[in-house]
C-alpha angles and dihedrals in degrees: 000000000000110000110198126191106243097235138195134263085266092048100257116141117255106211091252120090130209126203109243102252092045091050085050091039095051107033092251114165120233132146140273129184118224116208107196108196115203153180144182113234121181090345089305126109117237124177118217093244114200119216111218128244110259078236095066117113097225129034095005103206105356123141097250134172117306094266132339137166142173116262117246119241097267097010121124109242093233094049077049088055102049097043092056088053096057099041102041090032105019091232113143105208127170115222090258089065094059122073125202109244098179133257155276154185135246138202135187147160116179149144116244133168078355090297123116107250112202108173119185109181146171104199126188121224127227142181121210114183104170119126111267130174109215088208082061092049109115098213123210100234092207097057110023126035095192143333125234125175125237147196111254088235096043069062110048086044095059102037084047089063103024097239107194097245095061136053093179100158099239097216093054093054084044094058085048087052095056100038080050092052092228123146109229124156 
């Protein structure tokens, strides 16, 4: 059973914990950390996208952030982070290798699997820019099918729309975006 911390509206913990399906079930806001990994390519900017495993219980296969996880009730956001990349990705990174990118929040109210799906998140937002070779990845089954990269503005594009292969969460690529400098609209 996940535990997470109830958190503000500016993602500090409030003292009180939630189970995970209540917290889904009610609306009730907590905090995930989003690990963007990226690359330049030929002087353009492309983010490594996961697609979810058809078990997920939100977005099933569906192109999401690179990696991205809820944050455990005590748990740092950056021990949260790392800890979703290697397990999702199988990259081992140190805190100095992430770089804090900002925040935002979600909201979402859904059917999936025939349940009722609220999320209210703070996520917090990360950049990782080592070299990785997807081929290398060593992917959780449960939770990712397969990794593609893709141009930051394939992306936006997509996210902007809500095409039906991707749930990038718009704001989140929005606050990469911005930490990257780059002019997307």
């Amino acid at each position: 059973m996940e535990i997470f911390d109830i958190v503000d509206e500016l993602g500090r913990p409030t003292g009180k914990t939630v189970e995970r399906s209540t917290a889904h079930r009610l609306g009730i806001r907590h905090r995930t950390a989003h690990i963007w990994v990226i690359r330049q390519r030929d002087g353009k900017y492309e983010c490594l996208l996961q697609k979810r495993s058809l078990d997920k219980d939100s977005f099933p296969g569906q192109y999401d952030t690179s990696s991205a996880g809820h944050i455990h009730a005590g748990d740092e956001v950056i021990t949260s982070a790392l800890r979703e990349m290697e397990e999702e990705l199988g990259i081992k990174a140190e805190k100095k290798d992430l770089k804090s990118a900002g925040s935002f929040d979600i909201k979402v109210d859904k059917f999936f699997h025939g349940e009722e799906f609220h999320d209210r998140e703070t996520a917090f937002v990360f950049v990782y820019d080592k070299p990785i070779n997807i081929n290398d990845l060593q992917l959780q089954k449960e939770e990712v099918d397969e990794v593609r990269w893709f141009s930051i503005e394939e992306t936006f594009k997509a996210a902007k729309i809500r095409e039906d292969w991707c749930c990038v969460p718009l704001e989140g690529l929005k606050v990469l975006i911005s930490y990257l400098g780059l002019n997307i609209n």
